[in-house]
N, C-alpha and C positions, 0 to 999 in steps of 0.2 A: 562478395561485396562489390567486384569491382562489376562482376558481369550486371549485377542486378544495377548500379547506377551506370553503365551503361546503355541500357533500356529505359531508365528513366530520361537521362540526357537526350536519347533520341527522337523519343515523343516530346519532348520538350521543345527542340531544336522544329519539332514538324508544326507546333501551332504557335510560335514565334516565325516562322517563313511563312505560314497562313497569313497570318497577323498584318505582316508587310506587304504582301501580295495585296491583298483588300484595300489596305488604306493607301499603300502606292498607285494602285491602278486608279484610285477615286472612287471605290464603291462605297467604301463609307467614311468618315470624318474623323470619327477615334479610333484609339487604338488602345487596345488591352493587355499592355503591357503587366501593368501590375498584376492585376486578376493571374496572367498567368503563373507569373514569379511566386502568388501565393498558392498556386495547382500543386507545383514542383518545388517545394522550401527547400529539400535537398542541393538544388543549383548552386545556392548562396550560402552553403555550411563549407565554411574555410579547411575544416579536417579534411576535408577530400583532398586538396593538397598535399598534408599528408601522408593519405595513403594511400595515394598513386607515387609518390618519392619513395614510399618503403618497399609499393609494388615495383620499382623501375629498379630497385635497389637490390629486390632478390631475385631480379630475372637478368644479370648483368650474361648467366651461359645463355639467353635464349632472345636471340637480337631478335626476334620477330617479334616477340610481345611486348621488349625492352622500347622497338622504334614505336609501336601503337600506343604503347602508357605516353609515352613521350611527346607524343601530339596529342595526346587526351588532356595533358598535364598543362600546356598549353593556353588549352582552349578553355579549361576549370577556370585559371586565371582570368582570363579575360569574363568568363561568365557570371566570375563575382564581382566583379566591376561593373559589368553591367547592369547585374541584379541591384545595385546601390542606387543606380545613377536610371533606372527604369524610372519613374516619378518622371521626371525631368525630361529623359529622353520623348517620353508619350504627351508631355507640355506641347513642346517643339516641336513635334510632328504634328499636333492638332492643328497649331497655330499657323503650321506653314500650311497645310492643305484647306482649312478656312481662308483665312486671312485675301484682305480685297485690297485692291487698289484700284484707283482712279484714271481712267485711258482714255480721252477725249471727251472727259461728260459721262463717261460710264465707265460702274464699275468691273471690276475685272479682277480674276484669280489669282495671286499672288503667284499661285504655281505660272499659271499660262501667260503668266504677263512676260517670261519669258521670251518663248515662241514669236509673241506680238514684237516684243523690241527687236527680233531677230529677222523677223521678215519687214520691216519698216522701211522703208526707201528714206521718207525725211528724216534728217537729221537729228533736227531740234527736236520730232517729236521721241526720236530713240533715244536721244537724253534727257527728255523731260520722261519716260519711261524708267530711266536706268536712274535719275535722283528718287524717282516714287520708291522703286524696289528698296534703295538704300535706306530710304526715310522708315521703311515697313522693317529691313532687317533690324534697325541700328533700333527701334522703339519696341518689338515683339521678337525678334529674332537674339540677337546678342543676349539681351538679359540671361536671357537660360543657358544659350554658349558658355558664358562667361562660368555661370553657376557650376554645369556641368566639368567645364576645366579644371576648377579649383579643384573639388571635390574630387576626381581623377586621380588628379595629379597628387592628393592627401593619402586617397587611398592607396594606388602605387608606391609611396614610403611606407606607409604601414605593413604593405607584404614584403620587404625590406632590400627594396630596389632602389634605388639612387633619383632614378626618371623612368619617361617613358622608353627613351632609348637603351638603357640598360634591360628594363625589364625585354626591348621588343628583342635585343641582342641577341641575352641570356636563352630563352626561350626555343627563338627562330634557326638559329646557328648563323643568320643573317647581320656582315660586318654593313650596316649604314654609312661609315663613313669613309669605307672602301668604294662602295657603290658610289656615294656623293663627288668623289675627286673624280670617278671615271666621268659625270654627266656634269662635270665641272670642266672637262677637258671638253667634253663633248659641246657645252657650249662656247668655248672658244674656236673648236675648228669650225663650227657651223655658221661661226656670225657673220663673216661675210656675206655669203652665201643670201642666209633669209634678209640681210638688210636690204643687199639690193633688189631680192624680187618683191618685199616690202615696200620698199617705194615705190616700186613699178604700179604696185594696186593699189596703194595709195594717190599717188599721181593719177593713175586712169581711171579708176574708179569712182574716188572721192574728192578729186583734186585740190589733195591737202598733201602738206607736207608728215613725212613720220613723228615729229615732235606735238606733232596739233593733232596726232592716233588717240583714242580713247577706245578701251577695251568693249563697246558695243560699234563701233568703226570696225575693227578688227574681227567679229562674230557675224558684224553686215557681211565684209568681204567674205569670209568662207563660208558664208550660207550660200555662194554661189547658182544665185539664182539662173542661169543663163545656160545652164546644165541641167537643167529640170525635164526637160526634152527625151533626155535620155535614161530616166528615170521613172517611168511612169507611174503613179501611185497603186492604181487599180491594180496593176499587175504582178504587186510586191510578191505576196503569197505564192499563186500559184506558177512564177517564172523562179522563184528559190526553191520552189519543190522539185520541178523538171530540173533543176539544175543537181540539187543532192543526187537525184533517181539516177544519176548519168556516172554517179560514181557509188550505184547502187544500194545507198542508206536512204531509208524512210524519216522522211521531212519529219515527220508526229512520233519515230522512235515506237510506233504501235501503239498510235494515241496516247503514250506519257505524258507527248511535252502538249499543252492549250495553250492555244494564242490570241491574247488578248492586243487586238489592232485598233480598237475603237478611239475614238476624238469624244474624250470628259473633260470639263474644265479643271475639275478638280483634282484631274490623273498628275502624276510627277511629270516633268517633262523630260525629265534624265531615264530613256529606258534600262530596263533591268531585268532578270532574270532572279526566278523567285521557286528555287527547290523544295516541295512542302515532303514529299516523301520519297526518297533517292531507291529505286530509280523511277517510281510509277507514276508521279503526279508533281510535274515539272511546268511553270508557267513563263511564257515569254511576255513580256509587255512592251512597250515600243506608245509613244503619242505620237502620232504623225505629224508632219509638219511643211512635207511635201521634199523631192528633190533629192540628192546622192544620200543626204544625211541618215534618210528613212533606210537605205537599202544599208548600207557602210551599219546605222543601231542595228538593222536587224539581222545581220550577220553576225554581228559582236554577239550578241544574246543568244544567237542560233548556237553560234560554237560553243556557247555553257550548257544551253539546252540540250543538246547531242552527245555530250559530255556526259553530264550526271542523269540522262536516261539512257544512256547506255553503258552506267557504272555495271559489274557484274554484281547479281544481288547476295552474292552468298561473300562478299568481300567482308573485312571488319570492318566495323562500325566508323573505328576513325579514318580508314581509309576513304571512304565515302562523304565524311562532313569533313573533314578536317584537312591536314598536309600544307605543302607550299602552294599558297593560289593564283603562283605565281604559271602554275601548270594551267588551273581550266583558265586564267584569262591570256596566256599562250592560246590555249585553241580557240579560245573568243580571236582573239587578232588575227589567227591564223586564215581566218573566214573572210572577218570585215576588211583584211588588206587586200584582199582579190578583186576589189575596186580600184583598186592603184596598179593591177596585171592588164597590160594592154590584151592579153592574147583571151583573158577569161573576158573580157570586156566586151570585144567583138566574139567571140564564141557563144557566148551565153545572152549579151545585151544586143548584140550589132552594130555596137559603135566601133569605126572604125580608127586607128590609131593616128593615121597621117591627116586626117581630116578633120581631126578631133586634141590636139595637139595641149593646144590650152587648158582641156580639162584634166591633162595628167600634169600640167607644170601645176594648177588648181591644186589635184586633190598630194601631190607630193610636199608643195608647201603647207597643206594642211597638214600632212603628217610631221613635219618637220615642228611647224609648230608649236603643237601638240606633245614633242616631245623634250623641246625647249619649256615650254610649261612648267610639265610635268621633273623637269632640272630644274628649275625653281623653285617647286611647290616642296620638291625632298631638301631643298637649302632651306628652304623657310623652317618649316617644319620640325627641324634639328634643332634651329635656331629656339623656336618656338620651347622645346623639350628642354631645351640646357637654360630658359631662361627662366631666374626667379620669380618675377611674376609678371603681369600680363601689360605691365605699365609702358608702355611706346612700341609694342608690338605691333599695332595698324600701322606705325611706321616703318616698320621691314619689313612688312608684307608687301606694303606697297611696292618699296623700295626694291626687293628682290625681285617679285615678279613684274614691276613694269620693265627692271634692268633684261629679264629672258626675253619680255614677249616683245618691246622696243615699244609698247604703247604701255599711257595710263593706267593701273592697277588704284582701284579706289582702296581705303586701310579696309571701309565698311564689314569687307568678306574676310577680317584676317582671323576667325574660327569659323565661319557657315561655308570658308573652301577648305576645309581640312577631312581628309578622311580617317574614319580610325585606325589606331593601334598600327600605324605606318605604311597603309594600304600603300600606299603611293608605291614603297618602295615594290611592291608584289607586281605593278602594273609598268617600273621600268624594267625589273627582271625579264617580265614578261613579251615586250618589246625584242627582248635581245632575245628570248628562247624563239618566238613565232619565225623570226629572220632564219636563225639555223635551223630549223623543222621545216619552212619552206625549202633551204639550199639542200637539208634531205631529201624532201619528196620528190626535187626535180632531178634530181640523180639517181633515185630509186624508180622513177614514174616518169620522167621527159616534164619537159614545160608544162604540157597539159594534162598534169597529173589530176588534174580536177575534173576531168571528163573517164580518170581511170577507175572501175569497179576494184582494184587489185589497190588503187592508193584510199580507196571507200573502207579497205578490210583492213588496212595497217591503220588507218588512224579508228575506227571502231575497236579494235585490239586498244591502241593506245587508249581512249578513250573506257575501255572496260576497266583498265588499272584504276580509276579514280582519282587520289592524290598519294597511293602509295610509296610513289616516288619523286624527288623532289627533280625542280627544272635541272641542275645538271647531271642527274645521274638518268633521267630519259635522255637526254642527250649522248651521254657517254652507253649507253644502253643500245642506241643505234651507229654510234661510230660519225656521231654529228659534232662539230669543232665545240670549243667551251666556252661557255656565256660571257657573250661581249656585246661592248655597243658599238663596234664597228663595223662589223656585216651591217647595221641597221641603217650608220651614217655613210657608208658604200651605196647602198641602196640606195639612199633619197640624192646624194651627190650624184651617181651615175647619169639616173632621172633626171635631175633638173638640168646636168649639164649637157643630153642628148635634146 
């Protein structure tokens, strides 16, 4: 029983990443959500619950199948949840990849009006940009947020969990509010630090003060147009591929991973990486936009893509879809932060360090950022889980995340910036594993371990595991310190203050 819905969950899981791949990249406008939920009824039959708890139950002598039922068990959870909430989910995705708005006289994507308020020099028009978007979320967007919350959060009591936090605890073996006082700490030791280079960009920039920041002020600045130079568009592809080959892994994985680089209006403008069959047929996606951002997405995506085409194929099943994801978006980081390495910088780009000065104090305060955010976004979040209902929550939203990022946070996005099921937390885990697997490779491999064929074969090994293993026991696996977020805030302190 368990092997046979094993095979069903995995053809299942391959035309659901289909699904998203197509209607992510903008190839077509719906999505078949439902149709597919009715392919596979089995997903959403709640007994499977049970009997993967009576399978985990009689395999307690046999920890290998004991850990695989136990991320299978998991993930069952979550996929009757979403089988409930598929209707809805496929609402909202139509609606945001139709969905227009108005940009000087003409209309324009919803998705790409993005992109547009982000490269906008004028002011007024990046805020007459950022009122349209909210006008679009809060009258097409929200309604279905709102629905799908509710219903969630109903659901999640009925499989007889407290919240979402409970359920993500129970489940993960992951304490949120362990993790939350660390990046609660972390935003205090950092704040000096970003406010004054804050203002610096603010002053020079925009010459506004930080209280007059509004969160497309803040996305002008780190679009850091003035670093475009060093980035050339034309040459993304084929200057990422010379640079894997030097640490002797094949860019395509043997033609697994496709790479979708094209400019659609209708594409997501959040690239993503979209696994339809682990490890043969893996899609990168990336909307360009021009400048570090292009090179920084497509490293992130590279390192998922490299990841689960080079999962070993004969692995289980759950090793391969499932585990802590706090692992492949480690290797995603692990990639996109070698834009913030002076040495792979000039080795691989030719920009030089001393002459080039600004684009690292640039791309460090973006990471900083970014992870001040991202310490927000897990405060809110919690907040959002432990509250009865949804009534003054665009008020802590705002509240929390304009307190991280020192600018404006409108309520508008307080569910359209939530990711599910506490991703969030997976991506500051994540943060903290890529820092100690860097301070690995440079003590296994030298500085320029990225130019080593020998650090090519230790992360291909890693990378064969899957998610077999969760972030700290790969760590403790190589003799690498334990997950913290202070390598990460060493790092960007060192940076900013050389």
């Amino acid at each position: 029983m368990i092997e046979k819905l094993r095979n069903i969950v995995e053809k299942f899981n391959q035309e659901i990443s289909k699904e998203y791949y197509l209607q992510g990249a903008g190839l077509k406008d719906d999505i078949k959500f439902d149709e597919i939920y009715k392919k596979y009824p089995e997903i959403k039959d709640k007994e499977n619950i049970n009997i993967l708890k009576q399978a985990i139950s009689k395999n307690e002598d046999n920890p290998e199948e004991s850990r695989k039922l136990t991320l299978f068990l998991e993930n069952i959870y979550n996929e009757v949840i979403s089988s409930e909430l598929s209707s809805l989910s496929e609402e909202l995705l139509l609606k945001e990849a139709s969905g227009k708005i108005e940009i000087n006289g003409k209309d324009a994507y919803f998705r790409s009006s993005m992109i547009e308020m982000i490269n906008q020099e004028d002011r007024n028009i990046r805020e007459s940009i950022r009122k349209k978007r909210n006008e679009f979320i809060d009258d097409n967007l929200n309604p279905i947020h709102v629905k799908i919350h509710n219903q969630e959060k109903e659901l999640i009591e009925k499989l007889e969990y407290k919240n979402l936090i409970d359920m993500f605890q129970s489940l993960s073996g992951i304490n949120l509010y362990t993790l939350n006082d660390s990046m609660q700490n972390f935003l205090k030791m950092s704040e000096d630090m970003y406010v004054d280079i804050l203002s610096y960009y603010a002053k020079n920039k925009l010459n506004l003060k930080i209280s007059e920041l509004k969160k497309h002020d803040l996305l002008y600045i780190l679009r850091g147009k003035e670093f475009d130079k060093f980035f050339p568009q034309q040459d993304l592809l084929p200057e990422m591929s010379k640079f894997v080959s030097k640490m002797g892994i094949d860019i395509s994985a043997g033609n697994n991973i496709k790479f979708d680089l094209d400019i659609r209006e209708k594409k997501s403008p959040r690239a993503f990486c979209s696994p339809v069959k682990i490890p043969s047929e893996v899609y990168l996606v990336i909307y360009p936009r021009g400048g570090e951002n292009d090179y920084t997405s497509f490293l992130h995506e590279l390192g998922h893509a490299l990841h689960f085409a080079n999962i070993n194929n004969d692995l289980g099943f759950e090793y391969k879809w499932y585990g802590d994801n706090s692992v492949t978006e480690g290797y995603a980081m692990s990639l996109d932060h070698l834009t913030m390495n002076p040495i792979w910088m000039e080795k691989i780009l030719g920009v030089n360090f001393k002459e080039s000065k600004d684009y690292y104090i640039h791309r460090n305060f973006f990471e900083l950022m970014m992870l001040r955010r991202y310490a927000g976004k897990l405060d809110y979040e919690i907040k959002l889980a432990e509250a009865d209902s949804l009534k003054g929550m665009d008020e802590v939203y705002s509240e929390v995340l304009s307190d991280a990022s020192k600018v404006h946070y409108s309520g508008t996005n307080y569910l359209e910036d939530v990711d599910g099921y506490f991703y969030v937390a997976r991506y500051l885990r994540a943060w903290m594993f890529q820092a100690n697997l860097h301070k690995c490779l440079r003590n296994k491999f030298n500085e320029d371990w990225f130019a080593n064929p020998n650090a090519g074969k230790f992360l291909t090994d890693l990378w064969g595991l899957g998610q077999k293993f969760s972030a700290e026991e790969l760590l403790e696996m190589n003799n690498c310190p334990s997950l913290s977020v202070n390598p990460v805030f060493d790092d960007i302190n060192n940076a900013l203050s050389n």
